[in-house]
C-alpha positions, 0 to 999 in steps of 0.5 A: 505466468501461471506456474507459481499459483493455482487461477481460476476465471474469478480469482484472476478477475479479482486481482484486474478489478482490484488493480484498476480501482486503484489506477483509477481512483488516483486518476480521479484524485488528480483532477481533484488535486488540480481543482484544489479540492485535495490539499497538501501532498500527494504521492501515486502509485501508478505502476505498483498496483500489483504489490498491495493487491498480490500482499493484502490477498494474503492476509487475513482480516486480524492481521495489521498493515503499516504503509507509507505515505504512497498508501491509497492502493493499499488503503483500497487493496485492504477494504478501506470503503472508497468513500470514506477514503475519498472524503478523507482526500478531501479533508471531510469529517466523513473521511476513515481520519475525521478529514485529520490525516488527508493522503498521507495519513490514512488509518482504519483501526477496524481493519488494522491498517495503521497508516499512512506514514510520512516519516521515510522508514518511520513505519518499520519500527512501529510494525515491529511492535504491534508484530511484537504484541500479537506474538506475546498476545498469541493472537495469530496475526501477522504484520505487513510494512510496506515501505520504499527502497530509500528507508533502507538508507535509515538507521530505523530500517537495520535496527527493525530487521535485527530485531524482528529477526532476534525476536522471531517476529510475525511480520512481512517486510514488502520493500517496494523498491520503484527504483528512485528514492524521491529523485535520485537513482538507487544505484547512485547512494546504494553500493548493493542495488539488490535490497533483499541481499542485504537483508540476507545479513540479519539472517532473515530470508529474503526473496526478490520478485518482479513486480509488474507481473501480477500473479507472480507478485501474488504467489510471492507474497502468499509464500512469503505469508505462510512462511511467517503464519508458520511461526518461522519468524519474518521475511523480506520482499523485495518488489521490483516495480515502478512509478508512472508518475512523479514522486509527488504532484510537486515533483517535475521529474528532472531526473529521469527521462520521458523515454525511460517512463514510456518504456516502463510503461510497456510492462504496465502490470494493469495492461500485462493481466488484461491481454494475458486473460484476453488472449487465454480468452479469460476476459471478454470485451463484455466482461471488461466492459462491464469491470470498466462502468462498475468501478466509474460508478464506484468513483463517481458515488465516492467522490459525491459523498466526499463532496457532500461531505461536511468539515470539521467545526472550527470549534472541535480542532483542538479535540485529540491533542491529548491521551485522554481525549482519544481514549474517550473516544475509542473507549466512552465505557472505559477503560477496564 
């Protein structure tokens, strides 16, 4: 497990802490969901914890991230503060979105993570143009999209991975392929079940790692972002995990067995790090103790702020409709 990247006590504490806020925090969000507090739809992420930890490593804080409608563990992984997330679940004024884009729609301009997307492949395209503006900018920066293995049945996903490739673009494709496009198994609508070959066509390099082993996951990811850092043009990863959970809150999961989730559920990568870090004696019972109290204090605040937190005033629902009126907000001295 440690063959692909240098640990150290601290960094590999980083990686379990980071993992478990997220597993956690979507618990957190099932009981709010069930006391209708969350409204609407919500889709978890139980199980591929390790891929938006092991990317958002990587990247720096000017590059951009583009996610999809499965985004609370990369809003979290990111630096989205807990709160301000929480209170957007709850539809708050305080939330990263005024409370307007709830869990499927989450953004935080100031740390370039641009949704939060609930069009299926809808993300690849608009990650190809902010990956296309920082390239002309000569900003430095790369752009992450994360996306499912069903966005590679839209015709968005071929015409995005052509270009960036035409193109040279800084971007890093992460397919987070959990193996069900909603309910239907991927080897029942894919002929080629391994995505990264696919890719291999637009003559993008392209890599597959096993994503329920978390430093694997990690030392893939930061190979793939130097190569793009490099200026080598984009890269493909495909990440092989799994959902725990159903597709949504609404899902009841008819197309897949409760033994096939259990089994599954014996390479949880959340469990796989602690035992491995414990039997290396690189996690004490203390220490996990300690890692433990400190992310249910984190959640129990979060969710106080979000309840506390206030709704938009009915008078103010019409406000960002219009171009002007967001630019107004964004920029009151103007525009030069």
């Amino acid at each position: 497990m440690t063959d692909k990247i240098h640990l150290d006590r601290a960094h590999l504490h980083h990686l379990y802490r980071q993992m478990l806020r997220i597993r956690r925090f979507e618990a957190r969000c099932v009981e709010l969901y069930q006391a209708q507090k969350i409204r609407g739809f919500l889709h978890l992420y139980d199980g591929e914890e390790a891929v938006a930890v092991g990317v958002m490593s990587g990247l720096g804080p000017r590059d951009a991230v583009v996610a999809t409608y499965r985004e609370h563990g990369q809003a979290l992984a990111r630096g989205v503060p807990m709160d301000r997330l929480m209170a957007e679940m709850l539809g708050k004024l305080e939330g990263c979105c005024r409370g307007r884009g709830g869990s499927m729609h989450v953004f935080d301009r100031k740390r370039r993570f641009f949704g939060g997307n609930a069009i299926v492949g809808g993300g690849l395209p608009l990650a190809a143009g902010i990956a296309l503006a920082d390239k002309r900018l000569g900003t430095g920066a790369i752009t992450a999209c994360f996306f499912g293995e069903g966005a590679v049945g839209e015709g968005a996903f071929h015409e995005t991975m052509n270009l960036a490739s035409i193109w040279q673009l800084p971007l890093l494709f992460v397919c987070e392929n959990n193996l069900y496009a909603m309910g239907v198994p991927l080897a029942d609508w894919e002929a080629e079940t391994d995505i990264y070959r696919k890719v291999q066509a637009y003559r993008m390099p392209a890599e597959q790692v096993d994503a329920m082993e978390p430093v694997r996951m990690e030392a893939a990811a930061r190979h793939a972002v130097e190569h793009v850092r490099a200026g080598k043009g984009p890269f493909f990863l495909e990440c092989r995990t799994y959902r725990f959970r159903a597709h949504s809150m609404f899902d009841t999961q008819a197309y897949r067995t409760r033994g096939e989730i259990e089994q599954w559920k014996q390479r949880d990568p959340i469990e796989r790090l602690r035992a491995w870090m414990a039997d290396n004696h690189l996690l004490t019972d203390g220490e996990s103790a300690e890692i433990d109290a400190g992310i249910a204090a984190e959640i129990d605040s979060a969710v106080a702020f979000a309840e506390a937190g206030t709704l938009e005033p009915v008078q103010d629902l019409e406000r960002f409709v219009l171009m002007d009126e967001v630019v107004q907000e964004l920029h009151p001295q103007g525009v030069a």
